[in-house]
N, C-alpha and C positions, 0 to 999 in steps of 0.2 A: 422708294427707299429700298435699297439692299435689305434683303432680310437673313438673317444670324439664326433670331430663335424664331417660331410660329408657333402660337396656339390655336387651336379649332374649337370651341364647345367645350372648354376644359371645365370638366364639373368634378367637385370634392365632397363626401360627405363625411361627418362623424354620426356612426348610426343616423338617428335618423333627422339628427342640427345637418343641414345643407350648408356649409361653407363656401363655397364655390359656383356659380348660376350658369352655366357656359359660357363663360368669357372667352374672348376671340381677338388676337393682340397678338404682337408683333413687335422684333427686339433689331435694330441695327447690330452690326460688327462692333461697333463705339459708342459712344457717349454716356451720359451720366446720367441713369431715368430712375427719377422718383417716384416711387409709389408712396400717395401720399392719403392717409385715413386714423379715423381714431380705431382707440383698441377694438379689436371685433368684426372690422371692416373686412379680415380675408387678407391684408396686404402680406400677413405674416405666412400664412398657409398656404400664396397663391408664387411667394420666394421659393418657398420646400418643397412644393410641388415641382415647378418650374426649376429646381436645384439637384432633382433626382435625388433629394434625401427625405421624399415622401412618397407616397404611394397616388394613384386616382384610378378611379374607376370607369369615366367616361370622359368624351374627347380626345385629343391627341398633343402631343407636345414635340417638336423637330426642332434640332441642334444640329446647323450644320448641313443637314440633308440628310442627320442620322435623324428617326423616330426612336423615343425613348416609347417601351411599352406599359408604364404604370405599374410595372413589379419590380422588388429590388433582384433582380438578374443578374447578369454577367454586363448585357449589353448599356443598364442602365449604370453600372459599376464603372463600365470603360469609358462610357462619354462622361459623366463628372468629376475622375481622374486626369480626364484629358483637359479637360478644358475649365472646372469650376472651380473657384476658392470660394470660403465663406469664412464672414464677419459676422458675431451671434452678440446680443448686447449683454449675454449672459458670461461670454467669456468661451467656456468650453474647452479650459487648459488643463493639463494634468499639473495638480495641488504639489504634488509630493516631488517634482521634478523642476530645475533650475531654468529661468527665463530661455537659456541656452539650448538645454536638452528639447525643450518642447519645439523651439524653432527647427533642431536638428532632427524631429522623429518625423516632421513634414516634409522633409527633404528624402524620407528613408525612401524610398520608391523610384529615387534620380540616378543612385549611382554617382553622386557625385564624389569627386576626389575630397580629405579633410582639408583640404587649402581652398579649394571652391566652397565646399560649406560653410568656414569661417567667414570666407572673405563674403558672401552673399548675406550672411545672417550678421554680422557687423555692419555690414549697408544698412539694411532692413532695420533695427534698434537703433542708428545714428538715426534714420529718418522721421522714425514716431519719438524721437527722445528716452530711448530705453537702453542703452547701450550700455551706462556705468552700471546698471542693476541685470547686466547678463548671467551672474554665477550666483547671483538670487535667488532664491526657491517662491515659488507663484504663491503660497501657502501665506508668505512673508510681504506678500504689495500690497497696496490698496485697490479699489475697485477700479479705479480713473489709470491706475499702472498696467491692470491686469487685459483692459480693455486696450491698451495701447499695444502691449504682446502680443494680442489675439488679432489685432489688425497688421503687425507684421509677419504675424505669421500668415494670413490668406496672402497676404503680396509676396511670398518669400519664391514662389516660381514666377511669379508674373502672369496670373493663369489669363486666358480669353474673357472668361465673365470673372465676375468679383460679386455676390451675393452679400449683402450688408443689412443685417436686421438692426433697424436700433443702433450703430456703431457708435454715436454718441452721446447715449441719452447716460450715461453715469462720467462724462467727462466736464470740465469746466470748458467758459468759452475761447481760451485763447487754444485750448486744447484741442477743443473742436475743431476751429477753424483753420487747424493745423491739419489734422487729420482730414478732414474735408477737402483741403485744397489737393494735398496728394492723391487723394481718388479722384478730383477733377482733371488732374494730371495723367493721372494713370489713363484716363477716361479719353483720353486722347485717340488711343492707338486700341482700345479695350472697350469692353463692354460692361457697366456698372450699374447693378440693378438695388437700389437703396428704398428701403423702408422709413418710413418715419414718420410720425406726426405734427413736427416743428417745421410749420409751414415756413419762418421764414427762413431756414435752410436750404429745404425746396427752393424756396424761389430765387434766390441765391448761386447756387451752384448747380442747380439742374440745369440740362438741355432739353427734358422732357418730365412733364410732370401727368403722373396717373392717377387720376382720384379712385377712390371707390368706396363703395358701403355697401354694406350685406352681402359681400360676396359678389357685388356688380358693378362694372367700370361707370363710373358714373362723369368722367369729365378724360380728356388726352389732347394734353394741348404741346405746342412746342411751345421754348420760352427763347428770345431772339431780343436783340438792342441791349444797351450799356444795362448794369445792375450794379446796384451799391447795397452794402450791407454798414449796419451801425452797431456798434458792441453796446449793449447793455449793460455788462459787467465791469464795465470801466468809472473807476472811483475818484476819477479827475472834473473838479468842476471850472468845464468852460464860460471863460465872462462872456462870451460874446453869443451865448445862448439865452441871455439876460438883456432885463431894460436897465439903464444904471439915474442914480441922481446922485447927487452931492449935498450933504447939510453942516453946517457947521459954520464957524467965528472965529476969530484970530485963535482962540485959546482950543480948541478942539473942534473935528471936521471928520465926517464918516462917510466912506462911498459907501450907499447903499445896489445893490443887485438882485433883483426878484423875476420872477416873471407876473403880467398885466394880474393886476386884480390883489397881487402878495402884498402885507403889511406888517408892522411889527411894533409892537411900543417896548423899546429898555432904556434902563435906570441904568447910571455909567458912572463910577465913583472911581478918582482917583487919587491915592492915598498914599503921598511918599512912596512915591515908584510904584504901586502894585497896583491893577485897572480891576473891579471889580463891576461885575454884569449881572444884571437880573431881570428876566423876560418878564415882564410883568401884567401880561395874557396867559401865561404858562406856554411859552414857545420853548421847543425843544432847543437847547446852548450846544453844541461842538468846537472844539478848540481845536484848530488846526497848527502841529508844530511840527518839530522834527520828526519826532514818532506817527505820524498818524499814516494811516493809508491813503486816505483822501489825500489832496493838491488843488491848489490855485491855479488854472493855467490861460493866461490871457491870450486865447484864441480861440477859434472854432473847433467843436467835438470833429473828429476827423473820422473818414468812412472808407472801409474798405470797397474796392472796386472788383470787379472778376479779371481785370488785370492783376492786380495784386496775389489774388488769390494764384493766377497760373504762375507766378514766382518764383512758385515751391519747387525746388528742383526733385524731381526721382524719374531715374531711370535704371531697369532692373532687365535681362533679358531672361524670354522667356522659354523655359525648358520642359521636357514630355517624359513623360516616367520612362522606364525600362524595364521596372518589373512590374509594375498591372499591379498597385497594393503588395507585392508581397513581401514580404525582411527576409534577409539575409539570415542566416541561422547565427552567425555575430550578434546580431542584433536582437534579435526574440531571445538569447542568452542573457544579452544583457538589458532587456527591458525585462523581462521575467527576476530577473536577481533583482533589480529597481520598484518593481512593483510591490516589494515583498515590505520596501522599506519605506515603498508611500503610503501604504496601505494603515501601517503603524497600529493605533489599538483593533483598528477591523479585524486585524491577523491573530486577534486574541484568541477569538470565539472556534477559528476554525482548526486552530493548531490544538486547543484543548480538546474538541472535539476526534481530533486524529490522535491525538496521545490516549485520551479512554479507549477509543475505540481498537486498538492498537492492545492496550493490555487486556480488554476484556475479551477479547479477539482468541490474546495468545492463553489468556483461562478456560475460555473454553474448548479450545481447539486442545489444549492440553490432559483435557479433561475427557475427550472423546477420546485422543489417543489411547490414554489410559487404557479405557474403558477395549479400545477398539484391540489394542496388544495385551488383552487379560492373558497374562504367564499362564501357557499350558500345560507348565510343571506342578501347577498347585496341584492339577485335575487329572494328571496320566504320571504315574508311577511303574508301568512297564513295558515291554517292548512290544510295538504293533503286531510283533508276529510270533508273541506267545499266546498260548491259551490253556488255562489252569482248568485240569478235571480231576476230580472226586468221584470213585465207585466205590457207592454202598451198598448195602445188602438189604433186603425185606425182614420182616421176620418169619415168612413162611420157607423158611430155604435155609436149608444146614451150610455147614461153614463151608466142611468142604464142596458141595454141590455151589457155593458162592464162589470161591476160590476159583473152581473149574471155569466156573461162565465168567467171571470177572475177566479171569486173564485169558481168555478166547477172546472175549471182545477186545479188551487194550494193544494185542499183542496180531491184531485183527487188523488193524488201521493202516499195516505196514505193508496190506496186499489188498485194500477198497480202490485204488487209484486216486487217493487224495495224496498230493505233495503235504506232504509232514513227516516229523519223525516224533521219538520219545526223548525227554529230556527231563533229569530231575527237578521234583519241587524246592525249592530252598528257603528255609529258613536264617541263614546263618547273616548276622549284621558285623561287618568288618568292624574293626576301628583303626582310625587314621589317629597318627600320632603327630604333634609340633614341636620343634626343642622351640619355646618362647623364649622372654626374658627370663632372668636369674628367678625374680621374684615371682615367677608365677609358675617356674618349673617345666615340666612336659602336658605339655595342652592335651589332651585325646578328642574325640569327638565321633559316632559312629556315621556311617554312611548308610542311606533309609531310601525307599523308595526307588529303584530301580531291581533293572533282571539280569542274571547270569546268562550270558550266549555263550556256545563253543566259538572258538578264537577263529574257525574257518567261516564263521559268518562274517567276517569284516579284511576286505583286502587292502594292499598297501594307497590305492587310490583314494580311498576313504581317509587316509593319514592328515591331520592337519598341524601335527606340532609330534615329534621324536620317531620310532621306530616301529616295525614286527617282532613280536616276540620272536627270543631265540631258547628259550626253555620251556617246561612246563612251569616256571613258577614268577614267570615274567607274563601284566595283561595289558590288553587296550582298552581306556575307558573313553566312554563319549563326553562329546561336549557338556551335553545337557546334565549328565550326572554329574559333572564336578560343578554346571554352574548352581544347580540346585543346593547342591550344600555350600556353597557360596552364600547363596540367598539367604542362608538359615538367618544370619545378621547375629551370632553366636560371637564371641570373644575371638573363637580361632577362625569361621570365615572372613568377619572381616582383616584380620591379618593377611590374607590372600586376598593379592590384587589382580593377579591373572590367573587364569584356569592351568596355563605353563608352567606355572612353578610345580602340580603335582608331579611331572615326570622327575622319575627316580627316585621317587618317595616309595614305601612299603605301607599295606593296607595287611590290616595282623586279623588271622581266624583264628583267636586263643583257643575257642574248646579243639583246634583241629591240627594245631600247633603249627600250621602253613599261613607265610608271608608273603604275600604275591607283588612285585616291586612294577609300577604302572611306567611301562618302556614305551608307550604310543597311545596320543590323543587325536580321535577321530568324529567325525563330523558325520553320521547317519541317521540324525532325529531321528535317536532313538536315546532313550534313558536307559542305556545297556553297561556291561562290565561284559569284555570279552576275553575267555581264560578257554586254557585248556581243558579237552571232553575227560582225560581223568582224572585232573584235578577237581572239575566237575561231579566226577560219581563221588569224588573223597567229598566234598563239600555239602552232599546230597543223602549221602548214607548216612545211618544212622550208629555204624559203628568206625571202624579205622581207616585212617587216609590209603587210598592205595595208586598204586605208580604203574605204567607200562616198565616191561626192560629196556626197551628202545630210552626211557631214559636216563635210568641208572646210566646206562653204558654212556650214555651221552654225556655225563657229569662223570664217571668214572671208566675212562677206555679200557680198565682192568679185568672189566666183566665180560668183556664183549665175548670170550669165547663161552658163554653160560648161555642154556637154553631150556626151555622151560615147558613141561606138557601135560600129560597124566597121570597119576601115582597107581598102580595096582588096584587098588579099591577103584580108582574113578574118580579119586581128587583132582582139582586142578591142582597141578604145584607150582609153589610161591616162594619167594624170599621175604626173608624179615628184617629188621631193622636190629640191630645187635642187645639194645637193652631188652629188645620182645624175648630174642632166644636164650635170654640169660637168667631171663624172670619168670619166665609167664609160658614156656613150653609144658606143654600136658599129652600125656599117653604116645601115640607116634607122630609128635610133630604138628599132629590136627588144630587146626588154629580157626576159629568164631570171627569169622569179620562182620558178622550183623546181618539183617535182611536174609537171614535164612542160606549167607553163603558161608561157606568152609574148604579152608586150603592146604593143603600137605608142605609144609615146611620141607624147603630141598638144602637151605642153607641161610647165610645174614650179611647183612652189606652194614658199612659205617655209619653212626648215627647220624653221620651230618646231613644224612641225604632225607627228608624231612616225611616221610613217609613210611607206615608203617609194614605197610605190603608192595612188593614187586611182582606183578604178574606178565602173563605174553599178552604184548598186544591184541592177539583175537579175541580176549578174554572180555574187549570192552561192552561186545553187545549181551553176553551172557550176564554182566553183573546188574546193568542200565534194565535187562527184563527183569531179572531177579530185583533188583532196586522196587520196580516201578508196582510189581506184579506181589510184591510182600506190601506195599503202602496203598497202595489202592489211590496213591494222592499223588499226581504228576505235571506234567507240562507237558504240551502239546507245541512242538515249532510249524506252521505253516502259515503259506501266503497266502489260505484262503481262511478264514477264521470261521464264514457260514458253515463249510460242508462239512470241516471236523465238528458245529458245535450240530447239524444234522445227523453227523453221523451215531454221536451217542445219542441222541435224542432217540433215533430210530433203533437203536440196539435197546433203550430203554423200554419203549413200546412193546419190541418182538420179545424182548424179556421179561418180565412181569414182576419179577422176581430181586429184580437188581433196579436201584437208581442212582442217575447220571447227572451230578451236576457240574455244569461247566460255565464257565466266567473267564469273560473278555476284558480284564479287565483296562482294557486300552480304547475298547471301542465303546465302552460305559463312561470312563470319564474323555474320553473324546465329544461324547452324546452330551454330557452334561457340559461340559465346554462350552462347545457348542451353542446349546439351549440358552445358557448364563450372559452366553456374549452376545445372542442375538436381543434376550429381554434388557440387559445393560444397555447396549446401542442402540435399542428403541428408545430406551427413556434419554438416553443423554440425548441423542442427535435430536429430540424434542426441546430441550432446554437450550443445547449447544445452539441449535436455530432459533431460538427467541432471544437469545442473547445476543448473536449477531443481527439479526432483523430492527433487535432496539438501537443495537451501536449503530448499524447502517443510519436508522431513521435519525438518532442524533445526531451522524455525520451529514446527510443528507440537507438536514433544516440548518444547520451551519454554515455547510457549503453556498447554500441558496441563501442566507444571507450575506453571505461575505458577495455571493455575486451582485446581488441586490445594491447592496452598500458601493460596490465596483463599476453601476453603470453608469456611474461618468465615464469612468475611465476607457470602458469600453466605446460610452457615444462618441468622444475624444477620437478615438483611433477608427471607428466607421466615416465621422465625419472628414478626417485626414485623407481618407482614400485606404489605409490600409486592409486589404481583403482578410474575410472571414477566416481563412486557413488558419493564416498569418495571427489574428488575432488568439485565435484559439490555441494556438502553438505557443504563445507567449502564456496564458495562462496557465497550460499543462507543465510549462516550464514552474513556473511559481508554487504550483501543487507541487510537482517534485523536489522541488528546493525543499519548502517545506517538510513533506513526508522523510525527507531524511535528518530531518533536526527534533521528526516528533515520533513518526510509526518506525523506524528503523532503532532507535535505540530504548522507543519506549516498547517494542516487543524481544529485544532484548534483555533489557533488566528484567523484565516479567518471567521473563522463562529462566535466567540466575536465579532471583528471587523461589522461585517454585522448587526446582532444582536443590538450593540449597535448604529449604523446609520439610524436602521429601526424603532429604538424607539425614535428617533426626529424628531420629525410629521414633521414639517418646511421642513425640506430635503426632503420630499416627497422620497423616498425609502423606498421600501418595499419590504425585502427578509426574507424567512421564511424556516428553516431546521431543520426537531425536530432532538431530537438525536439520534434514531434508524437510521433515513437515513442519518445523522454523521459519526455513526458508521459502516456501511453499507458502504460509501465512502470510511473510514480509510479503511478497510478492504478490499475492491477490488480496493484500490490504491496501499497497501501491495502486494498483490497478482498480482497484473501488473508489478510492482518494479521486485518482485522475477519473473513472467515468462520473461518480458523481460529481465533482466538483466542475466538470466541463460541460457534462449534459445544463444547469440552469445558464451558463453562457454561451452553446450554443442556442439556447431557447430565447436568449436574447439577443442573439446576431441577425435573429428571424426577422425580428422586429425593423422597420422603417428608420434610419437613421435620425430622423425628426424627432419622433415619439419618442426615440431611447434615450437621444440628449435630454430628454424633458424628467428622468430618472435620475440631471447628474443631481440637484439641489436634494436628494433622500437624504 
């Protein structure tokens, strides 16, 4: 005998139940072999083995002259692609998909044309009788339908072997014998390896019949000479299966029909047309009429022959995959969108699961944000490269011996070799003005929390919205300063919706009578207001505004031929402002501008020019020591903040006499920032992680049930031939479907919802999530969807195709 398949020693175990004893058998290219045993005997384990949709441990199994190796493999994957179908008595169709589709998902690996896969899968349902219930759904047949689909579809390539567990044990018998004779047919040119228990099927339609029990061949016979089969299920009774007699007299006469041994006693009444009967042993009465199933039929019960049976016309040719298992990306498109709809309440648990986790996702993450972008304006109120010092005096040391060392050391700093200069301390708080509505009049509002720079600390590069000053009474203010008073959440910030609307607004110093109109907004993280150095001393001093001539002339070209120096005595000389020399002149002109300076009046300019004093530009370092060196309370500008706060430190030391206090005030609430945001972020990212850990873990047990609940559908598509890639690809597809109908919109409205609760001051809530870390969320909430929900079916791809079908009945 030609040999097809070969077993050697094929031994099988479940732990430690032995299924399998080394059986050693051998399969022809053709015919039709029964494996024939009751439940238990192995016949079922020794098909899956033998089918390469199980696994074994010892012996060997050859297809062809391939050796299959007992693991599910590639090599094991290609030979039962190539060559096996299988018939399961369980069915093993996908529920949620049309007679049609399922025939067409066994075709996915042919490449065939749509006019070749109709025209092959309309062959295939004319031949089992399934043809008007192709756009059916499986969900919707009965068992005796669904088992006729399942056997069109192993025949739908025409494979080499045909595996058939059971193919008829849930059909009736004209069904059977329908089915049956096609696989005898088929069995012509093929190799048909059928399981069963109904022996007289076997003996019937087999050409070879395999006993077995406990896992051992216990009987291989061939079966040869005429074979007839008799239907059981037929409700026609034949007379000539019977003894007959005749009784009766002119007036009434009954054939009777029994077989040896039958008898009967009835009572026959008949009464103006109507016959009345009654068994009077208690014999069971049937009335045979038009209605009944039964029939009379005067002849012999008739018997099907194994010619009969080869009658059955099929002829199907047979075709070899072209892609090895795998789909088309068409195809895992459209079986992933399909699965979502077969799946039906399964899809409950798992898309609930992605919509919590999805908003509790985006609470938390919104909540670290938060935490993670704590506004650094609550905490830093001035410029990184200021530093406020304070010299005070002991009490063992006269004023003037204070005065001397004081201003030695301040005035000291300018020749240690530390980058800094001196800069007045200021106290003065603008106010900003609004024209609102009618009803609410002129809004004001002061500006708090930021520092005065000279306007040369900021160049045009730093500009992020209008100009450079062009006068002394035009400044640049920074971002941060206009968005802080933004933030107040006051009547008039929120009127202001961008930081651009301040330019060409004026910020009013009432006690100083100077308006400084804001011509340029700049971006130096820093909470600065950059103005002119002498509108700065005017802002700083403690008595009148005072001006360079550089810019009277500049505002008045009138002046320019005026110039300005020393008076006789040793005054500086100064111009005044016209109301000053009209009021307020005393003795020669001598005029008190505070901090201990005094200037000779040389002449007066227009009031309009907003300043009380005009001096010469070189005037500016004299009045800034005089300023600084009468208050003992200054500003310190440098980019190093240790060495100046060293350097008083150590003047404090070598002095004994004098104490130096100095504050950073940028690098203390930078520290505290800092500190606040590192113990904030400890604690959220503790919470923010248990939050997601739990949502993971409910997505998680979700997922793994929905896969759970899925392997059918998965055994389905292993049993098909479909490769693991391929299967996995359709499920990721279906996650994804999914994830954009539940975590794409449900971390959407979550972060609206937040958004719009954070912007009603009242509720005190405050969560904040830009949209990059949104998206960033979306995105690796997608990606958790997709690994968890593929890692449990890749964990079930692992599994033996046998054993996973045996997961579809969950």
């Amino acid at each position: 005998m030609e040999k097809f398949i070969s077993l050697e020693k094929l031994k099988k175990s479940y732990g430690r139940h032995k299924v399998l004893e080394g059986v050693s058998v051998s399969f022809a290219p053709t015919g039709l072999v029964c494996l024939l045993g009751e439940s238990g005997s192995g016949k079922t384990t020794l098909i899956n083995t033998v089918g390469g949709i199980d696994t074994f441990r010892g012996g060997s199994v050859t297809v062809g002259g391939n050796k299959m190796t007992g693991r599910m493999d590639r090599r094991t994957e290609s030979i039962r692609n190539r060559n096996f179908g299988y018939i399961f008595q369980n069915y093993y169709l996908l529920s949620g998909q049309t007679v049609y589709e399922n025939l067409r998902l066994a075709l996915a690996p042919y490449g065939l044309s749509p006019d070749e896969e109709k025209s092959r899968i309309e062959y295939l349902l004319d031949s089992v009788g399934m043809l008007k219930y192709r756009k059916r759904r499986v969900s919707m047949l009965s068992g005796g339908q669904q088992q006729r689909v399942a056997i069109a579809r192993a025949l739908i390539r025409s494979p080499q072997v045909i595996f058939a567990d059971e193919p008829t044990g849930n059909l009736d018998e004209a069904a059977t014998m329908r089915v049956m004779s096609i696989l005898k047919k088929v069995s012509r040119s093929r190799l048909v390896l059928l399981a069963t228990h109904e022996r007289r099927i076997a003996e019937f339609f087999a050409d070879r019949i395999i006993s077995l029990r406990d896992g051992v061949i216990t009987e291989d016979r061939e079966i040869t000479g005429k074979r007839s089969y008799t239907r059981t299920d037929d409700t026609a009774l034949y007379l000539k299966e019977y003894d007959n007699s005749r009784i009766g007299n002119e007036k009434a006469y009954m054939d009777f029909y029994g077989r040896p041994g039958d008898s009967v006693s009835l009572t026959v009444v008949c009464d103006r047309g109507k016959v009345f009967v009654r068994a009077d042993h208690g014999e069971k009465l049937a009335v045979i009429d038009g209605s009944s199933e039964a029939r009379i039929v005067d002849d012999e019960r008739p018997e099907i022959t194994d010619n009969d049976a080869a009658d059955e016309s099929f002829e199907l040719e047979n075709i070899a995959p072209v892609r090895t298992g795998r789909l088309t990306a068409k195809q895992i498109l459209s079986m992933g969108a399909a699965s979502i709809a077969s799946m039906g309440k399964r899809m409950i648990m798992p898309a609930v699961a992605m919509l919590l986790t999805a908003v509790f996702s985006v609470i938390a993450v919104a909540d670290f944000e938060t935490v993670r972008n704590l506004d650094m304006r609550s905490f830093i109120q001035s410029d990184s490269r200021a530093v406020d010092v304070t010299v005070e005096k002991n009490a063992l040391i006269s004023y003037l011996a204070f005065d001397e060392t004081a201003n030695g050391i301040i005035t000291g700093i300018s020749e240690s070799g530390i980058n800094a200069e001196l800069w007045p301390r200021f106290t003065a708080e603008p106010t900003y003005k609004l024209d609102g509505f009618y009803q609410l009049g002129s809004l004001s509002s002061k500006f708090y929390g930021y520092s005065y720079m000279p306007i040369d600390y900021v160049d045009e590069s730093s500009l992020v919205a209008g100009r450079m000053p062009e006068n002394p009474l035009e400044a640049v203010a920074d971002v941060w300063m206009l968005q802080s008073f933004m933030d107040r959440k006051t009547i008039m910030s929120q009127s202001i919706t961008d930081y651009r609307s301040f330019l060409g607004d004026g910020i009013v110093f009432t006690g100083k009578g100077i308006t400084l109109t804001i011509v340029g907004i700049c971006d130096t993280g820093n909470t600065s207001l950059y103005i002119d150095r002498f509108v700065g001393l005017s802002l700083g001093m403690s008595g009148n505004p005072v001006a360079p001539l550089s810019s009277l002339i500049q505002a008045y070209p009138e002046y320019a031929g005026i110039t300005l120096g020393k008076s006789e005595s040793g005054m500086p000389e100064a111009l005044v402002n016209k109301h000053t020399w009209d009021y307020t002149t005393r003795g020669e002109n001598a005029y008190s501008a505070g901090n201990g300076l005094h200037f000779m009046a040389t002449g007066f300019y227009s009031d309009d020019f907003p300043f009380t004093y005009v001096v010469s530009d070189e005037l500016y370092e004299v009045i800034l020591n005089a300023m600084v060196c009468s208050t003992k309370s200054f500003t310190v500008l440098t980019d190093d903040p240790a060495a100046v706060r060293q350097y008083f430190k150590s003047s404090e030391t070598e002095h004994d006499t004098i104490r130096c206090t100095v504050d950073y005030d940028y690098g203390d609430g930078k520290a505290s920032y800092d500190r606040q945001r590192s113990e904030r972020l400890s604690a959220r990212a503790v919470v923010t992680g248990a939050i997601l850990l739990m949502s993971l873990a409910v997505l998680f047990t979700a997922m793994k049930y929905s896969a759970v609940r899925s392997a059918g559908d998965i055994g389905v598509y292993r049993l098909l031939g479909i490769g693991k890639s391929s299967i996995s690809a359709v499920f990721a597809v279906q996650i994804l479907i999914t994830s954009a109908f539940t975590t794409l919109p449900g971390s959407l409205a979550t972060a609206g919802v937040l958004t719009l609760l954070s912007s009603v001051q009242s509720l005190g809530i405050e969560y904040s999530i830009t949209l990059p870390a949104l998206a960033l969320t979306v995105l690796a909430l997608t990606a958790a969807n997709l690994f968890i929900g593929i890692a449990p079916v890749i964990s079930l791809l692992h599994m033996p195709p046998a054993r996973l079908s045996a997961k579809y009945d969950i």
